[in-house]
VONUKE-242766 format. One record per residue: chain; x, y, z of N, C-alpha, C in turn; residue number from 1. Coordinates in Angstrom, 2 decimals. Layout:
BEGIN
[A [X Y Z] [X Y Z] [X Y Z] NUM]
...
//
This chain:
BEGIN
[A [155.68 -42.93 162.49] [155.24 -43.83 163.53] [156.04 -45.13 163.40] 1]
[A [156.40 -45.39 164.47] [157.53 -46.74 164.09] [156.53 -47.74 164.77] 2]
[A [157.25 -49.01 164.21] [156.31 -50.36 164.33] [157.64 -51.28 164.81] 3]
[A [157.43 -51.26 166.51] [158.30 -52.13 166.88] [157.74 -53.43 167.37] 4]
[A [158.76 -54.77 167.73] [158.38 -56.37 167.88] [159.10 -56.23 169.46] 5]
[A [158.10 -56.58 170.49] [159.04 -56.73 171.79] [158.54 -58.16 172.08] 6]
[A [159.32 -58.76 172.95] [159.69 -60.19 173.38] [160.16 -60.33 174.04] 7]
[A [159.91 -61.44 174.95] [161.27 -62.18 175.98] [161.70 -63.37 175.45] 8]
[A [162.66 -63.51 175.03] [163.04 -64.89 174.31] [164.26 -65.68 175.54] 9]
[A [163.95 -66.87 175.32] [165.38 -68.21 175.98] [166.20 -68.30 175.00] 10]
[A [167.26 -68.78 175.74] [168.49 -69.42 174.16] [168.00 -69.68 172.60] 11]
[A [166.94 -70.67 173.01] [166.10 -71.30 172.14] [165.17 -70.44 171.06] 12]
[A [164.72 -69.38 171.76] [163.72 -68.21 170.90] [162.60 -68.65 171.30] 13]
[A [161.77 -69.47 172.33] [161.05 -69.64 172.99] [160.33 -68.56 173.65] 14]
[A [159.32 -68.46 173.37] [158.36 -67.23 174.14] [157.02 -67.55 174.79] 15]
[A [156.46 -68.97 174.77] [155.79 -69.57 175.91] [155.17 -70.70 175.59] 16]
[A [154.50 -71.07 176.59] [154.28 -72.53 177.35] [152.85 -72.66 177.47] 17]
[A [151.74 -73.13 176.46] [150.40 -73.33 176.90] [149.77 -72.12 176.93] 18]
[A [150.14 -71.40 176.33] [149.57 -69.66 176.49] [150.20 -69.04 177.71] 19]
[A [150.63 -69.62 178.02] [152.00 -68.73 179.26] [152.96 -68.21 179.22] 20]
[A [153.73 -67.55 180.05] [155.15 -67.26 179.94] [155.84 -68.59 181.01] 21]
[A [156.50 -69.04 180.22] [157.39 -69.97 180.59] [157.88 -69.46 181.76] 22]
[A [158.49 -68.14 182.38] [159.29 -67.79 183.18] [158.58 -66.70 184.10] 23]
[A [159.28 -66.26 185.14] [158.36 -65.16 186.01] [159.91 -64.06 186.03] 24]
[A [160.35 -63.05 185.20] [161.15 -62.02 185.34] [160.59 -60.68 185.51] 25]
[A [160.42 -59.91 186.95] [159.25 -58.85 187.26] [160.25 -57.60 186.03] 26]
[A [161.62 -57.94 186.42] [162.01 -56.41 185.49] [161.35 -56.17 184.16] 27]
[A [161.71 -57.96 183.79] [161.45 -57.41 182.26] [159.83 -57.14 181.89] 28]
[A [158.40 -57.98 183.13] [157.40 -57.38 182.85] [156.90 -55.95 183.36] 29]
[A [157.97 -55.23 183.92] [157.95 -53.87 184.42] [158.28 -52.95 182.68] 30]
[A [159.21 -53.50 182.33] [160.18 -53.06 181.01] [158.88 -53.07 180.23] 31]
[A [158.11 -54.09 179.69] [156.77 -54.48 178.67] [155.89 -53.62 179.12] 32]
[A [155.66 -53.15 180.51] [154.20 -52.50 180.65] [154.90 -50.84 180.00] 33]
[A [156.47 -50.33 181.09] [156.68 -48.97 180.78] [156.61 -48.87 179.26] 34]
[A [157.00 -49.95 178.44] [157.63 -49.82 177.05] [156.49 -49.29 176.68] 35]
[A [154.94 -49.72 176.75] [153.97 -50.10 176.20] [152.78 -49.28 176.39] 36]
[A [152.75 -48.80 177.55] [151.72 -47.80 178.60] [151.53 -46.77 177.65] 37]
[A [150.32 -46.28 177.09] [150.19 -45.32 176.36] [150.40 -45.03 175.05] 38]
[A [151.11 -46.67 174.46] [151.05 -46.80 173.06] [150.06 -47.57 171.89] 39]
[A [150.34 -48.58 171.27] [149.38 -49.29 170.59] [149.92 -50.64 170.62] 40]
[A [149.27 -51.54 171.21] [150.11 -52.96 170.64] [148.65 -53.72 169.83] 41]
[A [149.55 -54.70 169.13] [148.96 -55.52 168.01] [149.45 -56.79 168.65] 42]
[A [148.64 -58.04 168.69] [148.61 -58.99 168.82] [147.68 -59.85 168.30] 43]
[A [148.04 -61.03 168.26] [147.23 -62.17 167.69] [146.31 -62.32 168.71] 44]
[A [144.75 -63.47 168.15] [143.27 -63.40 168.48] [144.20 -64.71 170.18] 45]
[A [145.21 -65.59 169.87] [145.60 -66.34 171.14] [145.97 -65.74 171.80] 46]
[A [146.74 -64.73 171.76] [147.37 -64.03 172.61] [146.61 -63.05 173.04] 47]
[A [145.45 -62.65 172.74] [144.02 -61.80 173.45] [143.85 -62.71 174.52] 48]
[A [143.48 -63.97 173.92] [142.93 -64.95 174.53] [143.61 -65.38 175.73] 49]
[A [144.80 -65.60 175.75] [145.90 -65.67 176.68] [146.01 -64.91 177.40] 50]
[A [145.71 -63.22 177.30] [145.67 -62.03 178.27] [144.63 -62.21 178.95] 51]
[A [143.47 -62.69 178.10] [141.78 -62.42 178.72] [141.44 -61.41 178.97] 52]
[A [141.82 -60.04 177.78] [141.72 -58.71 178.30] [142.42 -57.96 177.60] 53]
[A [141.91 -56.85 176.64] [142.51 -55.87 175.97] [143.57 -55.01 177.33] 54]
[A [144.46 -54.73 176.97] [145.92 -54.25 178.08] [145.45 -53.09 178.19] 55]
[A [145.45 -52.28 179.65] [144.75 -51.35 180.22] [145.85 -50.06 179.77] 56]
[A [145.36 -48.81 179.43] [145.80 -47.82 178.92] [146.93 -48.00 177.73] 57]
[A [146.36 -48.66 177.03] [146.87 -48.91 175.35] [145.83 -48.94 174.46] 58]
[A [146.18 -48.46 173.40] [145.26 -48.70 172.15] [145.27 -50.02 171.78] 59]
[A [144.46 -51.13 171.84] [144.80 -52.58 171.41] [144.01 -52.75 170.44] 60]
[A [144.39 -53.67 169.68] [144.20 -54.24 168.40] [144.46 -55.98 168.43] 61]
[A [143.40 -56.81 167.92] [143.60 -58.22 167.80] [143.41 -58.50 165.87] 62]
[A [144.22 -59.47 165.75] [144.09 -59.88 164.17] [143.52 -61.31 164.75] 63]
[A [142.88 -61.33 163.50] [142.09 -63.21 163.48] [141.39 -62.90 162.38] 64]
[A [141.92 -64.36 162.15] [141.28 -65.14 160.34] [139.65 -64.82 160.22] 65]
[A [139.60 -65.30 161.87] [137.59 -65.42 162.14] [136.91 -63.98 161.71] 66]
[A [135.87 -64.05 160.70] [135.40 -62.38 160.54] [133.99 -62.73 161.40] 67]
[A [133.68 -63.68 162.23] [132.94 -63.28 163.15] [133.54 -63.23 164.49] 68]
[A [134.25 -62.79 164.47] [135.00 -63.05 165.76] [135.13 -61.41 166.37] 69]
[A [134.71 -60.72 167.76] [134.74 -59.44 168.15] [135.56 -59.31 169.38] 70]
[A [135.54 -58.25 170.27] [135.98 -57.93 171.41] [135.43 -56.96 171.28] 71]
[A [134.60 -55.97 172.68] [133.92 -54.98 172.90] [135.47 -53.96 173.40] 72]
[A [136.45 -54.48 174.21] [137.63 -53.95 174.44] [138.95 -53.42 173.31] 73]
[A [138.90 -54.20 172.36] [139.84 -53.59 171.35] [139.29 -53.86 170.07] 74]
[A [139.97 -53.19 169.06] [139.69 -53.77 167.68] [140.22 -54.52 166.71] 75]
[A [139.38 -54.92 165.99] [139.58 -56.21 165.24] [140.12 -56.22 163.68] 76]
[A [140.86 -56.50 163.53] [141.45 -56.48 161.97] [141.61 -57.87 161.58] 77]
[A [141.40 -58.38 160.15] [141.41 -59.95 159.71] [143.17 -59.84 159.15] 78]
[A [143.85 -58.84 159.12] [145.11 -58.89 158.82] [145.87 -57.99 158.87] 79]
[A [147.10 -57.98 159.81] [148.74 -57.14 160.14] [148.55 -55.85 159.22] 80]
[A [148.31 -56.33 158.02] [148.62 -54.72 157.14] [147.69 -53.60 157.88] 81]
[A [146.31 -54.03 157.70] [145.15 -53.22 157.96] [144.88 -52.97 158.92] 82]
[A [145.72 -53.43 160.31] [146.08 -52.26 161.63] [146.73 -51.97 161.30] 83]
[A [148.07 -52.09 161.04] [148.76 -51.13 160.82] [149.04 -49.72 159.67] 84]
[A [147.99 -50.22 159.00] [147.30 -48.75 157.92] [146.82 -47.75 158.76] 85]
[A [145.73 -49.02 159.47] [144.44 -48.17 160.39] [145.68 -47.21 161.15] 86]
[A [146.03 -47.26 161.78] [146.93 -46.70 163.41] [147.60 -45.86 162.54] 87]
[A [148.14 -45.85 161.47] [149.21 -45.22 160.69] [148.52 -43.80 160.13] 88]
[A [147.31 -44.16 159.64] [146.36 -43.17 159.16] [145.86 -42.34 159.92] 89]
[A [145.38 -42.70 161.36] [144.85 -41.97 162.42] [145.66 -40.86 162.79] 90]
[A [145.70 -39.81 162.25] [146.48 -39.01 162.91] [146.26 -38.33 164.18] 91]
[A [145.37 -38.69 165.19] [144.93 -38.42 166.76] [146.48 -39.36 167.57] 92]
[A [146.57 -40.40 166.38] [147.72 -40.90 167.21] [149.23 -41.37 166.71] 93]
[A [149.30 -40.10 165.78] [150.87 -40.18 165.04] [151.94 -39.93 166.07] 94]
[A [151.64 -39.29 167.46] [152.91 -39.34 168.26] [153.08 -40.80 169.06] 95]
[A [152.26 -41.98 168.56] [152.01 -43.03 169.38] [153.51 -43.78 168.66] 96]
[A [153.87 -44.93 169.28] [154.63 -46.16 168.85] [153.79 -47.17 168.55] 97]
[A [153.63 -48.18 167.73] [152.95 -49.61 167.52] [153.63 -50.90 167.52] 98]
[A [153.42 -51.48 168.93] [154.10 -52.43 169.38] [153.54 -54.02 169.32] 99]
[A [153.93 -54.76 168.40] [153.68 -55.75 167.95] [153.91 -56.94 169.40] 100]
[A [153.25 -57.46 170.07] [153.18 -57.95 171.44] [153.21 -59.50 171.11] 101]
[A [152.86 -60.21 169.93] [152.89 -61.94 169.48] [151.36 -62.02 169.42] 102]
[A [150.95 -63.31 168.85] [152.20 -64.58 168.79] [153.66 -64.82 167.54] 103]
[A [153.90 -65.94 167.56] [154.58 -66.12 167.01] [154.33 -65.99 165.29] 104]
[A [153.07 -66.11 165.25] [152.78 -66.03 163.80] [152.45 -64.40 163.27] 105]
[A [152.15 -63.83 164.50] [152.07 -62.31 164.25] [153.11 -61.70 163.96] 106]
[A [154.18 -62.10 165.12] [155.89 -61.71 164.97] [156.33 -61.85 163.38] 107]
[A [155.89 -63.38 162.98] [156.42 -63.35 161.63] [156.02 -62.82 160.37] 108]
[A [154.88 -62.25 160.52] [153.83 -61.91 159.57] [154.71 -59.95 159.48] 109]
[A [155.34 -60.03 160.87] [155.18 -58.38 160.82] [156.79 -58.05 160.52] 110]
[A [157.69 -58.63 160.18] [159.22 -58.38 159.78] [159.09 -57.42 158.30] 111]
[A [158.17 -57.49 157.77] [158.50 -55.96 156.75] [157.80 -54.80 157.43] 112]
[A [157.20 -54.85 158.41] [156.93 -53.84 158.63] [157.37 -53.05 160.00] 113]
[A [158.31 -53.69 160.33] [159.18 -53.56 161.48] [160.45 -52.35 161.06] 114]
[A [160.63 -51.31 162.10] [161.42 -50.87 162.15] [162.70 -50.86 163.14] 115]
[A [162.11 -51.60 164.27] [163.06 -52.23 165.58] [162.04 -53.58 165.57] 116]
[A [163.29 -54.41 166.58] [163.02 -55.52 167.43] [163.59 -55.05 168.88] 117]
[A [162.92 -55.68 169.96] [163.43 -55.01 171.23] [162.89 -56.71 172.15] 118]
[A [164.09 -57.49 172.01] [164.65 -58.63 172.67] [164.83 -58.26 174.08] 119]
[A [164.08 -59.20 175.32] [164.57 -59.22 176.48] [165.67 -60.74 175.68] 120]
[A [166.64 -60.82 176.20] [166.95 -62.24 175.84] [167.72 -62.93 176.84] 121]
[A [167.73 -64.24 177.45] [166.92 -64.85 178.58] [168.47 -66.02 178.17] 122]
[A [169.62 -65.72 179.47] [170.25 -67.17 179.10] [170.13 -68.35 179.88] 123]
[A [169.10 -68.83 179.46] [168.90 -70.71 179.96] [167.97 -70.85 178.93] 124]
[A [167.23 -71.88 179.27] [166.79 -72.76 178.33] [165.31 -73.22 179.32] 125]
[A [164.18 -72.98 178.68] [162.61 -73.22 179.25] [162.01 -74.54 178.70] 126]
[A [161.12 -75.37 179.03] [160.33 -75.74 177.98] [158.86 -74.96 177.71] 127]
[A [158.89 -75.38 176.49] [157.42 -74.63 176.03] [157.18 -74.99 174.63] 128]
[A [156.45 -74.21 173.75] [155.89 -74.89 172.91] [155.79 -73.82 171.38] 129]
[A [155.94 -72.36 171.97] [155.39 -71.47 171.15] [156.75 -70.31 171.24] 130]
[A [157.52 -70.22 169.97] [158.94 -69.59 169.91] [159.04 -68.70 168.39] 131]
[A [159.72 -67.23 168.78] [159.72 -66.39 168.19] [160.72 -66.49 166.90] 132]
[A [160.12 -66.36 165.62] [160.58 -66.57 165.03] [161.71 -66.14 164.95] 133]
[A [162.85 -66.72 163.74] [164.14 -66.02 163.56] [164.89 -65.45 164.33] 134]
[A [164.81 -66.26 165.61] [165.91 -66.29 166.84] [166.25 -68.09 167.55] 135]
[A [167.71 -68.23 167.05] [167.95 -69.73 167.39] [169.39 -69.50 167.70] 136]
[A [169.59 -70.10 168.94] [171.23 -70.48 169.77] [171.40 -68.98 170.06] 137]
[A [170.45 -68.49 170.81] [170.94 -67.03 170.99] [171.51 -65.73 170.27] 138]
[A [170.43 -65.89 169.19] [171.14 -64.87 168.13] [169.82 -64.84 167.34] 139]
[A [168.96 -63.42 167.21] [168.51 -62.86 165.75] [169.22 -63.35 164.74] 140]
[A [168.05 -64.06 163.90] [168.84 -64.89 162.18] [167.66 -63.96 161.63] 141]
[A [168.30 -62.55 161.57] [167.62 -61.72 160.56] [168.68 -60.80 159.62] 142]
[A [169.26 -61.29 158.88] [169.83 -60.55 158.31] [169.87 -58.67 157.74] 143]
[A [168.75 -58.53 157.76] [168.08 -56.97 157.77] [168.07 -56.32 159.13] 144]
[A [168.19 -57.09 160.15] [168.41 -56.21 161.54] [169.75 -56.33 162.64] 145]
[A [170.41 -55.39 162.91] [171.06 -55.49 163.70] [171.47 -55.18 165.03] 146]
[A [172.06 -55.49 165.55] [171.85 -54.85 167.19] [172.90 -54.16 167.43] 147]
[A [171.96 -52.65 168.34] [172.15 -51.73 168.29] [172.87 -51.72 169.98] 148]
[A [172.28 -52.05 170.74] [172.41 -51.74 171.81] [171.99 -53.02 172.91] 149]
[A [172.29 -53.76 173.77] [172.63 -54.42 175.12] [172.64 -54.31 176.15] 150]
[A [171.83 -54.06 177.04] [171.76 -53.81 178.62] [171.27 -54.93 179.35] 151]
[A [172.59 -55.41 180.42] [172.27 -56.22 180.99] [171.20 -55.99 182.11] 152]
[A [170.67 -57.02 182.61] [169.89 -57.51 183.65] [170.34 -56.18 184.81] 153]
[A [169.66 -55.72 185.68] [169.74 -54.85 186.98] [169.84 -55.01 187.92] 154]
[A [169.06 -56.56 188.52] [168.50 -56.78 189.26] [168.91 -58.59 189.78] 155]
[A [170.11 -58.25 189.76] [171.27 -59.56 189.74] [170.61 -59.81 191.27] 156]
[A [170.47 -60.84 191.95] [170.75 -61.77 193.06] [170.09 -63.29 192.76] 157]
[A [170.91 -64.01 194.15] [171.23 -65.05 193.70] [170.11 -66.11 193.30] 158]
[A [170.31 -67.10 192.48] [168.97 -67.64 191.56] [168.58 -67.54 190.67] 159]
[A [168.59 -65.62 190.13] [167.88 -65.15 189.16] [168.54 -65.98 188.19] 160]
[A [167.60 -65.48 186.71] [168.24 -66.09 185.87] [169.27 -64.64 185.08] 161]
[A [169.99 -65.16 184.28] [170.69 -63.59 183.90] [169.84 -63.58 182.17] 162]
[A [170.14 -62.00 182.09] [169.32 -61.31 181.18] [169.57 -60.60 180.34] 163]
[A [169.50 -59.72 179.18] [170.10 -58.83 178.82] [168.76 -58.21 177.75] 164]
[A [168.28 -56.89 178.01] [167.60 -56.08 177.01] [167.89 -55.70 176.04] 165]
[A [167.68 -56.42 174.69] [168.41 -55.93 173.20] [167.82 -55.20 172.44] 166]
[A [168.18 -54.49 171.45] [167.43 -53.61 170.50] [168.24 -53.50 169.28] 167]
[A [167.35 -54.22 168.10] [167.41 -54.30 166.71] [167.30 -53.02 166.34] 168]
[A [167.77 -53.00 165.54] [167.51 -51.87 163.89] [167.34 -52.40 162.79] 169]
[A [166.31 -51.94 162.10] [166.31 -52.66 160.67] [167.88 -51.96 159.84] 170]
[A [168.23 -52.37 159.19] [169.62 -51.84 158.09] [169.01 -50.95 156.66] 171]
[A [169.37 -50.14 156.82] [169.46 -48.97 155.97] [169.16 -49.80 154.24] 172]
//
């Protein structure tokens, strides 16, 4: 079962604004739902909070410090390892992927247990407040992962911003 990190990052490694997405790109939230539809994502208790809603036909999972803290919609783990045991162990869902969705402190918490990163990566520059770790001046500063593959943007006309879909590998 692989445990991948997806994102839309700016130059900057910026991934949002007040619990928002800084930006409105339909491909790449077309790209997040297909990526995601029918798998497992893990996210932090803000970024629940920020959805207002366990993500419809996914297995979801929220981490938070709080051990009184619930959701009737997904489940609750106080820490990264212990979903990802849980999901790992379940074998009803070993043909699943587990897609690590943010925040930023989730992203960083989950680099050993990552087997891809899968970068939309975004060239301009947003403001905002809340940015993915170990991505600065347009470049993964992960020494353990490298990129595999690059596909630009599809959906070029004029305005857009330009784009490119990346995908890490951890290194052997």
């Amino acid at each position: 079962m692989k445990v991948i990190a997806i994102a839309a990052v700016d130059r900057n490694g910026l991934i949002g604004k007040d619990s928002e997405l800084p930006w409105n790109i339909p491909e790449d939230m077309k790209f997040f739902k297909d990526a995601t539809r029918e798998q497992i994502v893990i996210m932090g208790r803000k970024t629940y909070d920020s959805l207002g809603k366990a993500l419809p036909k996914r297995e979801n999972a929220v981490i938070t410090r709080d051990l009184k803290w619930h959701a009737s919609d997904a489940r609750v783990f106080n820490d990264l390892l212990s979903a990802i045991q849980y999901f790992k162990g379940n074998l009803a869902l070993q043909d699943k992927t587990i897609f690590i969705i943010g925040g930023a402190e989730i992203y960083s918490l989950s680099v050993p247990y990552l087997d891809e990163i899968w970068l939309t990566e975004i060239d301009a520059e947003f403001e905002g407040n809340v940015y993915f770790p170990f991505y600065r001046n347009g470049c993964l500063e992960l020494a353990s992962f490298t990129r595999v593959s690059s596909r630009p943007q599809s959906d070029l006309h004029e305005g857009s911003v330009r784009y490119v879909f990346s995908t890490y590998l951890k290194k052997s």
